[in-house]
C-alpha positions in Angstrom: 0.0 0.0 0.0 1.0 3.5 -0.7 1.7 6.1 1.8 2.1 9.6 2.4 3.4 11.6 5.2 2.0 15.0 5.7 5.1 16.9 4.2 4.2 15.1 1.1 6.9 12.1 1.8 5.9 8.7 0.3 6.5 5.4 1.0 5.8 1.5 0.2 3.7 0.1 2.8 3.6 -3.4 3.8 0.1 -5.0 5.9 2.0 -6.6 8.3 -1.2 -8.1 10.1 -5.2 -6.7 10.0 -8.2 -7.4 12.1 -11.3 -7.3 9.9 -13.8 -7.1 12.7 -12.7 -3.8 14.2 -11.0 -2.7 10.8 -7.3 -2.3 12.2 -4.2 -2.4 10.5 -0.5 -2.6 10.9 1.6 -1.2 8.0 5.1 -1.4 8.3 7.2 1.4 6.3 11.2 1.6 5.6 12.9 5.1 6.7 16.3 5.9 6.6 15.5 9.0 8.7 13.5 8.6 12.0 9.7 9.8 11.4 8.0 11.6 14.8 5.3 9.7 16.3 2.0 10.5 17.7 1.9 9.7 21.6 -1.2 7.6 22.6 -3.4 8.6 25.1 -6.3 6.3 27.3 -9.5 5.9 25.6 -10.5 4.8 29.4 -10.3 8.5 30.8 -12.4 9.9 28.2 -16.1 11.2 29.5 -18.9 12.5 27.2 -18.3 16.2 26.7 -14.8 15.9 26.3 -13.4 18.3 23.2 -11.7 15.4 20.7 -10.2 16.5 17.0 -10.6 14.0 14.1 -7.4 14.4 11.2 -7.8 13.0 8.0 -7.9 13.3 4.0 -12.4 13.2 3.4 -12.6 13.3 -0.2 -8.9 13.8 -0.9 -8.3 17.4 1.1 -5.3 16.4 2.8 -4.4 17.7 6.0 -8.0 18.6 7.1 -8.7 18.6 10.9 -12.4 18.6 12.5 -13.6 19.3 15.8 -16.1 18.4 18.8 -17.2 16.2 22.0 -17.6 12.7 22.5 -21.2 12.2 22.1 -20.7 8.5 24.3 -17.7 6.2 25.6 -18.9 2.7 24.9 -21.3 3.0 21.8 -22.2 -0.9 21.2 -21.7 -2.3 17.8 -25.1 -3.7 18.2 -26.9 -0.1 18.8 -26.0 0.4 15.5 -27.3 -2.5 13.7 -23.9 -3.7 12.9 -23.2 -8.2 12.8 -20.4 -9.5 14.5 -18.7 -9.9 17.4 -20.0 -7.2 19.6 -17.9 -4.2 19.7 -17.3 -0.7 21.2 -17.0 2.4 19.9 -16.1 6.1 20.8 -19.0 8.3 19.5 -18.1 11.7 18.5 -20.0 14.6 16.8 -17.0 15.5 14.5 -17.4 15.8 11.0 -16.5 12.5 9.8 -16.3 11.9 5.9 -14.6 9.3 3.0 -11.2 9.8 4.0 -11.2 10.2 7.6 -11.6 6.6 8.1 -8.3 5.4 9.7 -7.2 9.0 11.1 -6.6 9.7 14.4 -8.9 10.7 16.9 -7.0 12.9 19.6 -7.8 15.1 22.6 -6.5 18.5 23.5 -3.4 17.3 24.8 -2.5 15.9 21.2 -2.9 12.1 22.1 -4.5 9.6 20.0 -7.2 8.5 21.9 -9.3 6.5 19.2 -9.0 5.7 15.3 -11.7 6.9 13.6 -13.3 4.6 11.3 -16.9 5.1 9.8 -20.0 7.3 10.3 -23.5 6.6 10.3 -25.5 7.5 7.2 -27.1 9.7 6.6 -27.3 11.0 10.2 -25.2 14.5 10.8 -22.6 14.2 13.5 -22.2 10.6 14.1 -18.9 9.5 14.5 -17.5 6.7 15.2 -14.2 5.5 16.3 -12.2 2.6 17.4 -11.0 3.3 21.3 -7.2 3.2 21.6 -7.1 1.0 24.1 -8.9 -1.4 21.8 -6.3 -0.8 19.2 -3.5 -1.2 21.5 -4.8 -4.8 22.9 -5.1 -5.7 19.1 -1.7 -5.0 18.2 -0.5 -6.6 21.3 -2.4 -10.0 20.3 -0.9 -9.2 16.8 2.5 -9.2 18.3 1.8 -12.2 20.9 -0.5 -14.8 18.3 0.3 -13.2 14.9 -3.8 -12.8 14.8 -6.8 -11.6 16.6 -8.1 -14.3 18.6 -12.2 -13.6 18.5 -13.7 -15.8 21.3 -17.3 -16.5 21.3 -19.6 -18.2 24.0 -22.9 -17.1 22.3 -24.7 -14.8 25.5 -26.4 -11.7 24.9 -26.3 -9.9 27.8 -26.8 -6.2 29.1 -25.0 -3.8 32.0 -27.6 -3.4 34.2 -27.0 0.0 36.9 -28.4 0.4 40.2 -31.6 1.9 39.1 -32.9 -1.0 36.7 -31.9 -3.7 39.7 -33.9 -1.9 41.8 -36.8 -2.0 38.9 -36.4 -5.7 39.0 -36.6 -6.0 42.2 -40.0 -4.3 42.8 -41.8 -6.6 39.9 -40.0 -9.7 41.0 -38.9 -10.3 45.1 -36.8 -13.3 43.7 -34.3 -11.0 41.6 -31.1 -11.3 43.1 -29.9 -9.1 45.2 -25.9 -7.7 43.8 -23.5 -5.9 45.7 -22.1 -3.5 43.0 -23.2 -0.2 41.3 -23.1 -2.1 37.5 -23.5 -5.7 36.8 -23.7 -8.1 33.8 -27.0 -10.0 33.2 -28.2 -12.8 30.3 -31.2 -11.8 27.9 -30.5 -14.6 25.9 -29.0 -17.6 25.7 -28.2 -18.9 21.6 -29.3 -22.1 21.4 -26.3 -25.1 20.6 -23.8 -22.5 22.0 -21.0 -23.2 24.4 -22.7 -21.0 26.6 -26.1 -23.0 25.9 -24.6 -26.3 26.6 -22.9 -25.3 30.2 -26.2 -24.5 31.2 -26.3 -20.3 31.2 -30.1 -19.2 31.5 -31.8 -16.1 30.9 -31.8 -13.7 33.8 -28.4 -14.8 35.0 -26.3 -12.0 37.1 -22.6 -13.2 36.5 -20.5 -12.6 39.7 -17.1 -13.8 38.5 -15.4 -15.0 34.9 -12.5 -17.5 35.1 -12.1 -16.6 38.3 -12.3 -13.2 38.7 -15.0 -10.6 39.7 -16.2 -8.7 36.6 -18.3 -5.5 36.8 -19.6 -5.5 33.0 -19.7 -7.0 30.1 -16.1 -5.5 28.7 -14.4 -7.5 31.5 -16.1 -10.2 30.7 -14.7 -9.9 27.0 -11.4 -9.2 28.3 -11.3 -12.0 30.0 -12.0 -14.1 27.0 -9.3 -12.9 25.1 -7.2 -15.8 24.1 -9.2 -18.5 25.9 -10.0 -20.3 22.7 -10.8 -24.1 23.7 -10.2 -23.7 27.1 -12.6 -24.3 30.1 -13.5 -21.3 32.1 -15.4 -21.7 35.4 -18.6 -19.1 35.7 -20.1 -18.1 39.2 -23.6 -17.2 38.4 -26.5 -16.0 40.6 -30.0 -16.7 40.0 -33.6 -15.9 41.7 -33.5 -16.3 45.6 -29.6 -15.7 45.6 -29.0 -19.3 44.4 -25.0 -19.0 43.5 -24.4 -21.6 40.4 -20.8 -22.3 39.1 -20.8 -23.1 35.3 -17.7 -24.1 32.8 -17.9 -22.9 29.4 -15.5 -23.3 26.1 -15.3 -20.4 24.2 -15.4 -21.0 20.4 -13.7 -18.9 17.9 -16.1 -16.8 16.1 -18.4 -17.2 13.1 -18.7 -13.8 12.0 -21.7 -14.2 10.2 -23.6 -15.7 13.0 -22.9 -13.8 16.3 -23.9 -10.4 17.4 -22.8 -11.3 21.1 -20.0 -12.4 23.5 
């Protein structure tokens, strides 16, 4: 692949590896001078309201920079009507156009905080991009496993705050009673799954993954990274406060049958 530098230097590009799913690349380029690089920020710190500016070429004007707030944090893949593995996104208002895609994202301090990949037509000021810290985990399982490792257990499930538990609570006394803020909870169970065949129900609260307390469904697809094939224990509550410990093998995914974890 071709590319250009923005003093007009170009260069022979070579894919080293690419995720499909969240649309990431690494291209490798030769230099015999040392090129500046962008420092990365944390996706993680950003809040709605933050100021972010989006660089890119849209439509071939080079060099073109666009500004405004993050509109949400941890815009779901599945909000958007899009298959797949279920991913997150960094919303933004900025003007987003053909070109931007693969431009940074950055915040005031001139970090790269997301990589800005598509926007949603033909809505104005939807913008979305891929949160660094996404990125960064997907090189790191580029350098570790030479691919992205997409696990899939086949649960759709949703974060469920302190307000909706309490909801719950009121139409049903046997809801479960948690102990934090956020927690994870099964709306549906796909049928011949991993997930299906460990036994996972509808209206389960998960309490820990492999062994470790999770707080939302993020950590929960953290965990999974790289767990292919291997058995993960699942501590489960259910109605009256009935604890259940479940093992599950992830699958790797089929990407045109899973909009889930």
């Amino acid at each position: 692949v071709g590319v250009t530098l923005q003093d007009g230097s170009e260069f022979e590009g070579t894919v080293v590896n690419a995720d499909f799913v969240s649309d990431i690349a690494v291209v490798k380029i030769e230099s015999k001078i040392p090129l500046p690089a962008a420092k990365l920020g944390m996706s993680s710190k950003l809040h709605p309201g933050d100021f972010v500016i989006a660089l890119g070429c849209p439509h071939a004007l080079k060099n073109t920079i666009t500004s405004g707030i993050v509109s949400c944090v941890d815009r779901k893949s599945s909000d958007m009507g899009l298959k797949g593995v279920q991913r997150e996104y960094l919303q933004t208002d900025c003007a987003i156009n053909k070109g931007n895609s693969g431009g940074p994202l950055v915040n005031l301090d001139g970090e790269v905080v997301g990589v800005n990949v598509m926007k949603l037509v033909p809505a104005d000021g939807l913008g979305f991009a891929v949160p660094v810290d996404s990125v960064a985990k997907i090189v790191e399982q580029f350098m570790k496993n030479g691919k992205v490792a997409q696990p899939w257990i086949g649960l759709k499930m949703l974060d469920l705050n302190e307000l909706k538990i309490a909801q719950c609570k009121d139409k049903d006394a046997s809801c479960p009673n948690v102990m934090t803020d956020i927690v994870p909870v099964v709306f549906k169970v796909t049928p011949a799954s991993p997930a299906d065949r460990a036994g996972f129900r509808p209206g389960d609260i998960v309490i820990q993954f492999d062994g470790k307390p999770v707080r939302d469904i993020e950590e929960i697809v953290d965990t999974m990274r790289d767990q292919v094939g291997k058995s993960l224990k699942v501590l489960v509550k259910r109605a009256n406060n009935k604890l259940v410990t479940l093992t599950v093998v992830p699958e790797m995914a089929d990407m045109d049958r899973c909009n889930d974890a």
